[in-house]
Backbone bond lengths (Angstrom), bond angles and torsions (degrees), N, CA, C in turn:
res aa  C-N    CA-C-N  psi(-1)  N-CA   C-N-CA  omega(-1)  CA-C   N-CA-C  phi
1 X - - - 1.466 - - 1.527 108.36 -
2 X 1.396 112.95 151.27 1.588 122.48 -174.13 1.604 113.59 -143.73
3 X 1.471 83.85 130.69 1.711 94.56 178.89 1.515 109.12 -90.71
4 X 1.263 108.01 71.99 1.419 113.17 -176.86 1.942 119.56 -108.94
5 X 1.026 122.13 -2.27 0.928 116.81 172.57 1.464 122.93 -78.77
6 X 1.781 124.27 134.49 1.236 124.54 -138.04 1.784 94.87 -79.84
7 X 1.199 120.97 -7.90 1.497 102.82 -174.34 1.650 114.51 -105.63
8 X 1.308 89.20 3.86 1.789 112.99 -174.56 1.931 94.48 -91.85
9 X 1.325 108.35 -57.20 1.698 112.30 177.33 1.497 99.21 -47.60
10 X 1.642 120.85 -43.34 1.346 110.46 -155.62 1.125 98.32 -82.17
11 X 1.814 143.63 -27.31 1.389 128.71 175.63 1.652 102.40 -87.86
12 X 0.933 141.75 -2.28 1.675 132.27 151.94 1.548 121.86 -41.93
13 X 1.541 77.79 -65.83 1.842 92.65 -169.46 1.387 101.90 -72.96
14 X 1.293 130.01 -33.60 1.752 111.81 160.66 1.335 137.94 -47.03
15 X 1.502 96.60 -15.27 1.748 108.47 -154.91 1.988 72.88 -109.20
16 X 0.656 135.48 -21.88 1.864 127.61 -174.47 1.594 91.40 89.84
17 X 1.063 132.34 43.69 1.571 121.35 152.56 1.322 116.48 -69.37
18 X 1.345 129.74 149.60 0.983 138.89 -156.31 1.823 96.24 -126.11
19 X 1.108 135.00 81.95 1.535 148.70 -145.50 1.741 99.10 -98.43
20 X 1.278 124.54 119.48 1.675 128.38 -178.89 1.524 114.25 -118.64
21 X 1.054 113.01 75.45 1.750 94.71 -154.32 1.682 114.84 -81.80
22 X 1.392 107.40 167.61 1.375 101.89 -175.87 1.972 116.43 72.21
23 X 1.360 130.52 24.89 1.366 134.97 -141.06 1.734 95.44 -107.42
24 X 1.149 102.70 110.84 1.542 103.92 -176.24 1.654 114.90 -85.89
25 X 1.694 109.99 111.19 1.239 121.11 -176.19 1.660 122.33 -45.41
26 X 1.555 122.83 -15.61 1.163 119.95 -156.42 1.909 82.18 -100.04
27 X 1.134 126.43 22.47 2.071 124.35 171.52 1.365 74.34 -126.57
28 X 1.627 167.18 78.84 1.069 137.16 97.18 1.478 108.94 -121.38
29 X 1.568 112.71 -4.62 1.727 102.19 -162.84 1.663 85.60 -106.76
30 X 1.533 103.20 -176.68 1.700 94.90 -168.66 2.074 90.80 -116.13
31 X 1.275 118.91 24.29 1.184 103.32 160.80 1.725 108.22 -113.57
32 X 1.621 113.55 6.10 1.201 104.58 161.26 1.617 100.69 83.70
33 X 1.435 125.42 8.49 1.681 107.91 -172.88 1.473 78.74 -124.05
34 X 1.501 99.44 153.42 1.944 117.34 159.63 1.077 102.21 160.18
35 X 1.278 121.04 174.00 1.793 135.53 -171.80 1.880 92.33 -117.69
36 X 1.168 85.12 -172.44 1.883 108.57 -153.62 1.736 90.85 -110.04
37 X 1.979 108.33 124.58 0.987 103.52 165.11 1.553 89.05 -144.33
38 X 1.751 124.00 -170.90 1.495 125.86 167.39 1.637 111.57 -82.93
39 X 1.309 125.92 115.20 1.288 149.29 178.10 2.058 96.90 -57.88
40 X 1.076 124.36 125.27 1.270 122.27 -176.52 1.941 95.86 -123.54
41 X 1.227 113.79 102.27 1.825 114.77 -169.53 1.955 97.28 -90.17
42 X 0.683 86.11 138.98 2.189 98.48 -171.96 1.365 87.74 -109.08
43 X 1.698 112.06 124.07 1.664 113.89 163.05 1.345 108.66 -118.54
44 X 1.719 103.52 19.17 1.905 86.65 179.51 1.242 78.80 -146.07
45 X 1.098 110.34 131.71 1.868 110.48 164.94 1.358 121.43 -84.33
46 X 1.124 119.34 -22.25 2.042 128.32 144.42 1.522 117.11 -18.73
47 X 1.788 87.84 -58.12 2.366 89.66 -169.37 1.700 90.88 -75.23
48 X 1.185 147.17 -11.61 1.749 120.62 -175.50 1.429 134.90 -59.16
49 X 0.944 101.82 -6.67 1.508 122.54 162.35 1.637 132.21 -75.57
50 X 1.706 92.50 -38.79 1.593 112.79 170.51 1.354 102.66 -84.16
51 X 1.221 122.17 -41.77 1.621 136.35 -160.84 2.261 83.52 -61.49
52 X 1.205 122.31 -68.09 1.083 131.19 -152.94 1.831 91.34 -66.88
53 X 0.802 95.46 -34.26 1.839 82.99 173.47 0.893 117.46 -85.04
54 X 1.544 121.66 -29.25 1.508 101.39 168.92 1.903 127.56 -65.34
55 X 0.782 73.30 -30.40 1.948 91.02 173.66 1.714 118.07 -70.41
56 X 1.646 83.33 -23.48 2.078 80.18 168.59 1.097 99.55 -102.20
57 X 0.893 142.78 -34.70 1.357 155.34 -163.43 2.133 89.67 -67.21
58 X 0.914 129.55 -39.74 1.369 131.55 -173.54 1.351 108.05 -106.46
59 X 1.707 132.51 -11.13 1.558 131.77 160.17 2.056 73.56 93.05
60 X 0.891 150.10 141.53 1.395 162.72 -112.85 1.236 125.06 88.14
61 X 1.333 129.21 61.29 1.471 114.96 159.91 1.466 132.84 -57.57
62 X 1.264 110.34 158.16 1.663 108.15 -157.38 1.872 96.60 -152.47
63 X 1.117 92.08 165.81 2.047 99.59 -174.94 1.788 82.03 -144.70
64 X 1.635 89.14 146.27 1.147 76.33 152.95 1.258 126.86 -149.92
65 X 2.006 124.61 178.80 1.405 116.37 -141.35 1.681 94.97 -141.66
66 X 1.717 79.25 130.23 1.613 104.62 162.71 1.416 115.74 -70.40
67 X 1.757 128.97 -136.24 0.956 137.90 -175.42 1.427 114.60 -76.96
68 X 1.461 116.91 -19.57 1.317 127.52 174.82 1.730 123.75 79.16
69 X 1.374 104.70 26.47 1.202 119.98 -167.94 1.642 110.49 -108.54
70 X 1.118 141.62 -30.68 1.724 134.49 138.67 1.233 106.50 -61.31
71 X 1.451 142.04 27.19 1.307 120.98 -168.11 1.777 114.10 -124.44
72 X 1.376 109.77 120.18 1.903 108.27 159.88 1.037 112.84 -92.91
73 X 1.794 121.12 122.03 1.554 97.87 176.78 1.694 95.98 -129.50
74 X 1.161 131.41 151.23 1.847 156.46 -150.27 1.606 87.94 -65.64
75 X 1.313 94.22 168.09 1.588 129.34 -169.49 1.920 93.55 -78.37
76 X 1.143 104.69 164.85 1.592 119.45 164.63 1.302 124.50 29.80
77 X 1.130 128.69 169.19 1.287 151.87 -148.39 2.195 93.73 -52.39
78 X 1.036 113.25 113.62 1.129 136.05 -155.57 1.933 123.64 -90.13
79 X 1.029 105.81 97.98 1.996 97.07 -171.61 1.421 136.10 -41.62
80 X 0.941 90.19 -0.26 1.762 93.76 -173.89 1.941 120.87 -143.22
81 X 0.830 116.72 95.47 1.959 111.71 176.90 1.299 117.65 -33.88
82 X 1.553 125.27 132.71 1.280 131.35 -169.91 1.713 108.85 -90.19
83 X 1.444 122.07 117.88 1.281 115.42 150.16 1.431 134.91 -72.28
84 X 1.144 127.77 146.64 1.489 118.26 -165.49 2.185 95.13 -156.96
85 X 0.896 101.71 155.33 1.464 119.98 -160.21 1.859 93.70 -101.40
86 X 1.284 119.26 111.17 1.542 122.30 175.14 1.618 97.28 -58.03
87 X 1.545 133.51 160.44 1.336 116.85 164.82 1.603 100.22 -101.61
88 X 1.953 105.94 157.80 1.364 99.03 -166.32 1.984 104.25 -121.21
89 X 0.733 102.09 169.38 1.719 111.58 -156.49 1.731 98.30 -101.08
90 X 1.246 138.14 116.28 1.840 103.35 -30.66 1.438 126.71 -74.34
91 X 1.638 111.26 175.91 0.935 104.80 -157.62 1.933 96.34 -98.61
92 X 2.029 113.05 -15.97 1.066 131.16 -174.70 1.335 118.28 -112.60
93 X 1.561 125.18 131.00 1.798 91.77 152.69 1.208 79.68 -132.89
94 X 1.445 109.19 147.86 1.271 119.72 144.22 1.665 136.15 -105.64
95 X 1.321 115.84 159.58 1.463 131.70 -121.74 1.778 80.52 -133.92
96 X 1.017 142.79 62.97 1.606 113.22 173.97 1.701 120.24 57.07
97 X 0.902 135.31 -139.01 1.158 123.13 171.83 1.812 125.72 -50.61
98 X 1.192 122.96 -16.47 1.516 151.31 -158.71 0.942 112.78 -94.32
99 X 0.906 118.38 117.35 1.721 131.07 152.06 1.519 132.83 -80.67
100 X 0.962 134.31 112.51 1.702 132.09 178.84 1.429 96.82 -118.23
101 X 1.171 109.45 105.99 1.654 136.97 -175.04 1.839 113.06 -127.74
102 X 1.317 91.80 100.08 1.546 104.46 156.23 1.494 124.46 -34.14
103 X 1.287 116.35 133.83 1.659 115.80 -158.84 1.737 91.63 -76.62
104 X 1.342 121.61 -39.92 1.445 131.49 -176.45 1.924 107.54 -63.56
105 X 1.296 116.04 4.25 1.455 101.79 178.34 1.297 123.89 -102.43
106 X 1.223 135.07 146.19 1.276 158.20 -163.48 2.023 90.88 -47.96
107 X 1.436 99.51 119.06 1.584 89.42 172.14 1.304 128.03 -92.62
108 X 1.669 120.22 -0.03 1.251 132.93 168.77 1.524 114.35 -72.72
109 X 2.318 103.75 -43.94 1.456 93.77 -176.09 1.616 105.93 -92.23
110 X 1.433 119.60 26.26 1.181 125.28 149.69 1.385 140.42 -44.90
111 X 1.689 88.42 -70.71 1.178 108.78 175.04 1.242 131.52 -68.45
112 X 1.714 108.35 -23.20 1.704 131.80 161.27 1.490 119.77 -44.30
113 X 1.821 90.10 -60.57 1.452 104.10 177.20 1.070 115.41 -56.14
114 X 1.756 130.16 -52.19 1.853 115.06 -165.32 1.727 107.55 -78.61
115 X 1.925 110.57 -13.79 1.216 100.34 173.76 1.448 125.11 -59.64
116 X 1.485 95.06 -48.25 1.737 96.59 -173.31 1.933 112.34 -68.81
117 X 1.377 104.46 10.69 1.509 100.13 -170.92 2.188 94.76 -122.11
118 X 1.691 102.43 21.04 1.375 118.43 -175.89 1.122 118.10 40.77
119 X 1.621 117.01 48.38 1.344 146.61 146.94 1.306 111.79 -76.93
120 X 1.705 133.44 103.03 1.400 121.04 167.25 1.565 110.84 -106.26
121 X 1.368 94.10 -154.66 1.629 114.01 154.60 1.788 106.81 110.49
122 X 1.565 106.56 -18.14 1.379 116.31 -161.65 1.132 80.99 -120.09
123 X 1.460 160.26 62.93 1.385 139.55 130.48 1.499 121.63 -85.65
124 X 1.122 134.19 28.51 1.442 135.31 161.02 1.089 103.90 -101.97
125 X 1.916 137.07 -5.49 0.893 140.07 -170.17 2.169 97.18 -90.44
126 X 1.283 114.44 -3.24 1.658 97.16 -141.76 1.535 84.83 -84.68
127 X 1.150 133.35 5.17 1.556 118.89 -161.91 1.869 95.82 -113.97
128 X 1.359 116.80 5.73 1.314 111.43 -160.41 1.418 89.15 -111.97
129 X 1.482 94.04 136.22 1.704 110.92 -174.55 1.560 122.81 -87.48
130 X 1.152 114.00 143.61 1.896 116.50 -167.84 1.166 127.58 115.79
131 X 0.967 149.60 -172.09 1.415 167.37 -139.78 1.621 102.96 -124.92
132 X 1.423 128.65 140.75 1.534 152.43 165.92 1.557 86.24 -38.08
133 X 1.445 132.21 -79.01 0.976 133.78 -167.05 2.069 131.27 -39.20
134 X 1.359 96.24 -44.23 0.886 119.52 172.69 1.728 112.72 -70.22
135 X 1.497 119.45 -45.01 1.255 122.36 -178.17 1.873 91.62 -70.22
136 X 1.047 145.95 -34.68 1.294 153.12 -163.01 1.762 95.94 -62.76
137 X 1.034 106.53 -58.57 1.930 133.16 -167.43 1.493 99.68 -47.97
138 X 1.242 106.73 -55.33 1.650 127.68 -179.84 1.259 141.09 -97.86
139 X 1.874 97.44 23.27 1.484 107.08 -153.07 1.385 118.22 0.08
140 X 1.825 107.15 84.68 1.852 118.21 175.88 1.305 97.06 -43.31
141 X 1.397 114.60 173.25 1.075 130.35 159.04 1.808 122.54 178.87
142 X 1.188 115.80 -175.05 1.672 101.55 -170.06 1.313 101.61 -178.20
143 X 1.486 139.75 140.74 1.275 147.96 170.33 1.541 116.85 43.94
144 X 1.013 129.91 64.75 1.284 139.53 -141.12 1.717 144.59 21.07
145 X 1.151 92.25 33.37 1.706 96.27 170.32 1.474 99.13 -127.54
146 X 1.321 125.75 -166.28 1.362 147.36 -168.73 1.586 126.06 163.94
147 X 1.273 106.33 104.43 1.738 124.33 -174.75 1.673 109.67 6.29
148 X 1.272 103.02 -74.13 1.673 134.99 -171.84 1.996 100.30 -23.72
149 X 1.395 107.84 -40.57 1.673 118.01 -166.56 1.642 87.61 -68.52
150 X 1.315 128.14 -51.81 1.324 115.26 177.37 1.048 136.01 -82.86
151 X 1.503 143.13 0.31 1.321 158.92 165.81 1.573 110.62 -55.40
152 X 1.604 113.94 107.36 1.420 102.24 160.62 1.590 118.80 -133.35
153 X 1.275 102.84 29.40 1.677 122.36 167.50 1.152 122.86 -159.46
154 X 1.722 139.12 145.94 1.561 139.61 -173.27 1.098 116.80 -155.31
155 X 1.178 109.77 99.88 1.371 121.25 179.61 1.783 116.08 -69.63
156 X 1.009 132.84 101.53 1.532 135.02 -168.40 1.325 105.80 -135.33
157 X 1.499 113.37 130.49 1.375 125.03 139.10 1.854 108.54 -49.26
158 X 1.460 111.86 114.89 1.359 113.90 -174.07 1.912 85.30 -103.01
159 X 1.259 123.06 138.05 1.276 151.60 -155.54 1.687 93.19 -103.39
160 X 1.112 138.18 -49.66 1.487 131.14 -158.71 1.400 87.48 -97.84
161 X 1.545 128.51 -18.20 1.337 97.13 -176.29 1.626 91.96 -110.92
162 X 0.884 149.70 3.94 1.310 140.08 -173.20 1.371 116.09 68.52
163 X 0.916 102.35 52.72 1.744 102.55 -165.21 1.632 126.43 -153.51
164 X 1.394 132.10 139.28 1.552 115.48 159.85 1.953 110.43 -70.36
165 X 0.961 92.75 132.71 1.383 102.40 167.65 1.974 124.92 -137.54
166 X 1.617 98.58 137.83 1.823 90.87 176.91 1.698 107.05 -80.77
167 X 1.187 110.60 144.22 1.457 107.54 -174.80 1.852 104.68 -112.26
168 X 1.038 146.03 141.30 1.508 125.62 -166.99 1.480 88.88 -90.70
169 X 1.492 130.42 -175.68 1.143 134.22 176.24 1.557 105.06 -91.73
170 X 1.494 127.08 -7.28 1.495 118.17 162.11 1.412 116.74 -88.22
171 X 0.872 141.84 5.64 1.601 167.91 137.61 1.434 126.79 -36.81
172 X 1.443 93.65 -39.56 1.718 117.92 -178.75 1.635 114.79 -95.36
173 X 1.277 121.68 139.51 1.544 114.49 161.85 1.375 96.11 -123.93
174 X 1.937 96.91 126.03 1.379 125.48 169.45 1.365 110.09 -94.01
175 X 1.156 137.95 130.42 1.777 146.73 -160.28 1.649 99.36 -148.72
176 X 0.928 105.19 164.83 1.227 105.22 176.12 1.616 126.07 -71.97
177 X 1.338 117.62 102.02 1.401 126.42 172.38 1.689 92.94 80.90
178 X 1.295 127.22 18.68 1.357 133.08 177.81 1.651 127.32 -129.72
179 X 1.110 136.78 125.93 1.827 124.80 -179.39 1.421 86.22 -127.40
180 X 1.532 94.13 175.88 1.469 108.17 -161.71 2.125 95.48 -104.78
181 X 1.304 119.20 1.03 1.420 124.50 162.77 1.492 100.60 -52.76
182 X 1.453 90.20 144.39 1.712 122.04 -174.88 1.571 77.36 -61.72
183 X 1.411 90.05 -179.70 1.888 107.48 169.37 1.562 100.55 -91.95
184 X 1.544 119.31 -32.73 1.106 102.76 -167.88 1.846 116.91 -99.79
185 X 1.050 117.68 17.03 1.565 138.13 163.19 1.209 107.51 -48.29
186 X 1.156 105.95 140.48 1.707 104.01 -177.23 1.541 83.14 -112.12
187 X 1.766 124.05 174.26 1.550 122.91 -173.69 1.570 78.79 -141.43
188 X 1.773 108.84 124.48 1.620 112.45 -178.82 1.839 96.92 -102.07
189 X 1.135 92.96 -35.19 2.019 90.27 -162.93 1.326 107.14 -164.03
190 X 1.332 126.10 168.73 1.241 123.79 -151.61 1.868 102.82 -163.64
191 X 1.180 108.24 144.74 1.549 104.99 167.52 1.572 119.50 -114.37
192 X 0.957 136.37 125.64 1.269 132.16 173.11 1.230 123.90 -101.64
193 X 1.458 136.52 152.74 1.134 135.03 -167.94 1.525 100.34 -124.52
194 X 1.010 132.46 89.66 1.428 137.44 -162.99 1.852 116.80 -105.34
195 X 1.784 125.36 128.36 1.119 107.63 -173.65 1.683 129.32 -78.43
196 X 1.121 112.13 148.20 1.569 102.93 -169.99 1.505 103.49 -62.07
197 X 1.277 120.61 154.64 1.874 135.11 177.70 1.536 118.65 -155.37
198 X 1.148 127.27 138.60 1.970 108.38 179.34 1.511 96.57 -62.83
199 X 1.189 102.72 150.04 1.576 112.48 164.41 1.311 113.53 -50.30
200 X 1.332 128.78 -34.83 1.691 123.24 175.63 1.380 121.48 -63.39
201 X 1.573 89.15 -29.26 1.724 96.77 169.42 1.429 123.26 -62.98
202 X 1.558 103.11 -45.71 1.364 118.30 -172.22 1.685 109.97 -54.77
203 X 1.585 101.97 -51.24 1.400 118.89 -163.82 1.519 115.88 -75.49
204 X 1.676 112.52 -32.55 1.772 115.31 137.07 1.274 124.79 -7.47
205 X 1.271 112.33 -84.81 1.814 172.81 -174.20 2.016 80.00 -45.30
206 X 1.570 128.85 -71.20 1.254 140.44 -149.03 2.053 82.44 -83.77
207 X 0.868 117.63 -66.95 1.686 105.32 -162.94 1.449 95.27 -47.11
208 X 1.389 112.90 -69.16 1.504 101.99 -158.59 1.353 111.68 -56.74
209 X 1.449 132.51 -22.69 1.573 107.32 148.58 1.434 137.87 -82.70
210 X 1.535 114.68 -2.85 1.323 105.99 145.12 1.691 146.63 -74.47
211 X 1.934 87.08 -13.69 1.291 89.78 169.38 1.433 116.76 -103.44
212 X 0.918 130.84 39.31 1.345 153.06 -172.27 1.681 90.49 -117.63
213 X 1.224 136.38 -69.08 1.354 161.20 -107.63 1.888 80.34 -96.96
214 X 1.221 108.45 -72.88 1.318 138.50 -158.03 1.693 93.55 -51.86
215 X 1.390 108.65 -59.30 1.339 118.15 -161.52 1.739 98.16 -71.88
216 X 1.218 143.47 -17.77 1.270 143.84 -148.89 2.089 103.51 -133.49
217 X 1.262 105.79 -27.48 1.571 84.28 -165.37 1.930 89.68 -122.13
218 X 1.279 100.66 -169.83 1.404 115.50 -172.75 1.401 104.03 -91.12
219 X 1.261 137.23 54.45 1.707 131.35 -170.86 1.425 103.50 -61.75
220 X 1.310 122.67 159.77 1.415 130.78 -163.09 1.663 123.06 39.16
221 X 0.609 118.09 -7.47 2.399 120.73 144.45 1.229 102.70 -63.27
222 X 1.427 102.13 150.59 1.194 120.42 172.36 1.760 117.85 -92.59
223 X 1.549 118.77 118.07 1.008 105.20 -146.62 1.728 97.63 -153.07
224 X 1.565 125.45 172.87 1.388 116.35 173.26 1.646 112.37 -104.81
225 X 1.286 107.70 6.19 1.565 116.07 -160.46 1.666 99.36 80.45
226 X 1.599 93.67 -147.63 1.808 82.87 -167.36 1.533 114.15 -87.59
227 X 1.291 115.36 141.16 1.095 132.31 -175.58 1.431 109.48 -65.34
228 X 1.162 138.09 -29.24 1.562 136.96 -150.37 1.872 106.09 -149.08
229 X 1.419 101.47 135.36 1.152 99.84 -175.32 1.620 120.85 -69.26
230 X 0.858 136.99 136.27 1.540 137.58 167.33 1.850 117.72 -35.07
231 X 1.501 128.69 80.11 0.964 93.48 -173.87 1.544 153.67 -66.35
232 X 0.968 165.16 177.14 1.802 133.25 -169.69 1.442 105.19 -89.49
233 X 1.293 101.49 141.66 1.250 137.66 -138.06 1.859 138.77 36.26
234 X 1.488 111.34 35.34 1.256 119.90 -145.07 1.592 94.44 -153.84
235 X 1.445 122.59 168.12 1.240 143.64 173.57 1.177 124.23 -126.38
236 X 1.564 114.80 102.57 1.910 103.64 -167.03 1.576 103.54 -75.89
237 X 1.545 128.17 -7.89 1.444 111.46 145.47 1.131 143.61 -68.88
238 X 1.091 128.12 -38.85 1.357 148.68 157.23 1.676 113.25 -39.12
239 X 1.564 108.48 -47.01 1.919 116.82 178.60 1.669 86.00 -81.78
240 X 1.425 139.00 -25.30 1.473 104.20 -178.76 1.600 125.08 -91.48
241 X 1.550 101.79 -16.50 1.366 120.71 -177.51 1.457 106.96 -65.61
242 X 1.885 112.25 -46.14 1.358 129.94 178.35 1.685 100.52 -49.25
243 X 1.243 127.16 -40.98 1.382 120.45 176.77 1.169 131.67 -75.49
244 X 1.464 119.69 0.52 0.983 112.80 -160.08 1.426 135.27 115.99
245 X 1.483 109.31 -52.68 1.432 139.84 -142.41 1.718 99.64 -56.15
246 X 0.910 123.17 -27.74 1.498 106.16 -162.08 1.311 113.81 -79.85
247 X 1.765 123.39 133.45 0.739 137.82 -153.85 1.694 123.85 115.43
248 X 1.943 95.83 -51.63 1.210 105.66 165.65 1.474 130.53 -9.32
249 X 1.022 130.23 102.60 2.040 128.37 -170.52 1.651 101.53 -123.57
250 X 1.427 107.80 152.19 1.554 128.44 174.56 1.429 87.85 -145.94
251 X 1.486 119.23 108.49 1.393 144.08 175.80 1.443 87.42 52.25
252 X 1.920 122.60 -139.70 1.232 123.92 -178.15 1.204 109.49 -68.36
253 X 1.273 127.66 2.43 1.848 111.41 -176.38 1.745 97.09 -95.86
254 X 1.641 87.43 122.37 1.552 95.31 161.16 1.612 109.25 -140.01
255 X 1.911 98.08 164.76 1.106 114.88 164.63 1.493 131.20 -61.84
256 X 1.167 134.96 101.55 1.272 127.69 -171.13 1.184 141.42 -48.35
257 X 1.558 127.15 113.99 1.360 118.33 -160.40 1.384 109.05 -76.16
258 X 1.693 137.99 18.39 1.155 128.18 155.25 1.819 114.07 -94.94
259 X 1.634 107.35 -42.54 1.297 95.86 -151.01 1.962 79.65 -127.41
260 X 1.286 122.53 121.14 1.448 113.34 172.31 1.416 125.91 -73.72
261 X 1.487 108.08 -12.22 1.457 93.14 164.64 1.630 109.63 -97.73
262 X 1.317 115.59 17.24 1.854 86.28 160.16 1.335 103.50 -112.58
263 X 1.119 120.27 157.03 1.656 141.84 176.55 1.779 99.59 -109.45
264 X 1.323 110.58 127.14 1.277 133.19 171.52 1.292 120.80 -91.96
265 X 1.380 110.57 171.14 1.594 107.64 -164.96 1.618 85.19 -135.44
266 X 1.200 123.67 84.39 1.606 132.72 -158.44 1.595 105.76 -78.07
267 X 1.553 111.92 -2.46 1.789 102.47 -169.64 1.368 101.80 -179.98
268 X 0.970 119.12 -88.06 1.718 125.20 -176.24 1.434 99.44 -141.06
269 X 1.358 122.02 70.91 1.184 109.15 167.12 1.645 115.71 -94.74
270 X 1.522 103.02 175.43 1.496 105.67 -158.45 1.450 92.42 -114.97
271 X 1.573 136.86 168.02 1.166 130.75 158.85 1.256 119.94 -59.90
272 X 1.298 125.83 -18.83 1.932 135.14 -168.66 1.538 87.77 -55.57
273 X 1.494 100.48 -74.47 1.885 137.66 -173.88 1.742 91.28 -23.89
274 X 1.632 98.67 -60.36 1.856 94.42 -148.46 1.792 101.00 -73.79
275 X 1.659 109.96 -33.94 1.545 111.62 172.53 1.650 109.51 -72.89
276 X 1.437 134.85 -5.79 1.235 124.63 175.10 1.771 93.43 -74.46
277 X 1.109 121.90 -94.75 1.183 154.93 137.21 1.946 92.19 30.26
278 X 1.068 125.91 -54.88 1.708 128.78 -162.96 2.008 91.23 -89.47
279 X 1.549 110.85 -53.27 1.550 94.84 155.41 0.878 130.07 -28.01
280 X 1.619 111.42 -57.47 2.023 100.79 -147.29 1.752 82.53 -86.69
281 X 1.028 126.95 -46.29 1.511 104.30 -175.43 1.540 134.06 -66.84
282 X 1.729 107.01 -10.42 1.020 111.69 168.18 1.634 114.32 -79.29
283 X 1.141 120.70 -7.35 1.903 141.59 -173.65 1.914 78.77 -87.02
284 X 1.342 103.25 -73.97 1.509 98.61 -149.89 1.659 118.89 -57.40
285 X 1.917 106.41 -14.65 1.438 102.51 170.38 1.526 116.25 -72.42
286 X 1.594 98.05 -26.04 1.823 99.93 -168.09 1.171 107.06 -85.01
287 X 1.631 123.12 -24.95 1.431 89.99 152.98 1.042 146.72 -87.04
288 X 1.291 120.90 -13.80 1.194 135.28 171.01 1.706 127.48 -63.60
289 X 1.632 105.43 -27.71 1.241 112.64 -166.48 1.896 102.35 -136.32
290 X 0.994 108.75 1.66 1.226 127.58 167.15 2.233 89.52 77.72
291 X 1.089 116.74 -16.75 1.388 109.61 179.14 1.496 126.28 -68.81
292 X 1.187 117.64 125.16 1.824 115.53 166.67 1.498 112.65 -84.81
293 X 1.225 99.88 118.72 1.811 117.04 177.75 1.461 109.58 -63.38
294 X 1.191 125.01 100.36 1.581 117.85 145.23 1.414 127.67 -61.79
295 X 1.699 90.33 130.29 1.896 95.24 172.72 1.737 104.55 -60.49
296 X 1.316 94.52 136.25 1.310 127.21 147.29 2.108 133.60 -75.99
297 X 1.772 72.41 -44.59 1.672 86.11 169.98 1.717 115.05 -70.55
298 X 1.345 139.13 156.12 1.434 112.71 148.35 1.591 117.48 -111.56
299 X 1.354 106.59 145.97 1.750 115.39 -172.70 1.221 97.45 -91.71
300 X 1.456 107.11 155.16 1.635 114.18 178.74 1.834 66.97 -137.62
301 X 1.473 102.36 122.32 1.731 104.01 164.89 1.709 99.96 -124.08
302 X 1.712 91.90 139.96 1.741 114.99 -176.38 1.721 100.00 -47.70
């Protein structure tokens, strides 16, 4: 899709869009697969409201994208223009116990940042890849905590109402790997309420989940994290490992011979490969275990 029409360029560049055209999705997601659409970068979170009318207003559909790291998105030239959040300088302040964190900031040097300022509570988060925003979407989480416990403000473009709106953190339901945000909500900023800890504590707290991390998943592959939701009381790695599966490949997409719920992107794989591939193993758990695997990842297909 292309933002090429001359009266559509002329309300972009008014609004400070930052327009990339031709921007191939498989350089922003971290499994490296996607097709080619125009990248639309937002530096004011004020114009998204105008920004979204102008785009209906011209028949342009658009999705839009966090860090791109839970994400599969389809082969070739792509239907819809991607919105994406510029990051802004800073990306943190903190408030005393508080965090005011830009939805566009790095959620690893997040968790860095409020550590060294003896902000903890989120270090199972430091190994998980993407943007604040994105961990927000999916209440992230890791070794028994999950974002959602610290959230007590959200700044969002709300989609059904056309609007920015603050959301309080009793407002929200955090579930596991689930929030109660539309799909089509954009997440601008966020406050956290984080408990105080010495930084030595914190940084304790951060190895032993990196060395956890290292020893258990595929670090440096290109990958979505885990593919499949955990079902309750159960491990959809554990039912794929039990089969066998790792190793399992459809062209370059394979099952990882460290961790069975991530699927790798071993070379040039295509989205066909990585969605063949999440089928047949989602077939081979249900029969085997009578369970149907929910994605974990989300697909945006062309």
């Amino acid at each position: 899709m292309r933002a090429e029409h001359p009266k559509l360029e002329a309300g972009l560049a008014a609004l400070g869009i930052d327009v990339r055209s031709g921007t191939s999705l498989s350089e922003l997601t971290s499994l490296g697969i996607g097709g080619t659409t125009d990248l639309l970068r937002i530096t004011k979170h004020d114009s998204i409201p105008e920004l979204i009318g102008l785009l209906e207003h011209h028949d342009i559909p658009y999705k839009f994208l966090g860090g791109g790291s839970n994400l599969l998105v389809g082969d070739g030239e792509l239907p819809w223009v991607i919105l994406q959040l510029a990051k802004p300088d800073p990306e943190i302040v903190l408030e005393g116990k508080f965090a005011h964190v830009d939805a566009a900031a790095d959620l690893g040097r997040t968790v860095t940042f409020c550590a060294k300022h003896d902000l903890g509570g989120m270090e199972g988060l430091i190994g998980v890849p993407g943007t604040v925003g994105g961990a927000l979407r999916m209440n992230a989480g890791a070794y028994g905590m999950q974002i959602g416990s610290y959230v007590r403000k959200v700044k969002l473009y709300r989609a059904a109402e056309r609007k920015i709106e603050i959301l309080s953190g009793e407002q929200i339901s955090f579930e596991y790997r689930h929030t109660s945000f539309g799909p089509d909500d954009m997440m601008l900023a966020v406050t956290l309420e984080l408990p105080s800890k010495p930084f030595k504590e914190i940084l304790q707290g951060i190895r032993i989940c990196n060395e956890k991390r290292r020893s258990s998943q595929p670090l440096g592959q290109k990958s979505a994290g885990c593919i499949f939701k955990n079902p309750l009381g159960a491990s959809a790695g554990r039912m794929i490992d039990e089969l066998g599966l790792k190793g399992l490949s459809v062209g370059d997409a394979k099952v990882s011979d460290r961790h069975a719920n991530f699927f790798v992107n071993a070379g040039q794989a295509s989205a066909k490969d990585l969605l063949t591939l999440i089928s047949d193993v989602r077939g081979r758990v249900e029969n085997a275990f009578g369970v149907k695997l929910e994605n974990e990842v989300v697909v945006w297909n062309a």
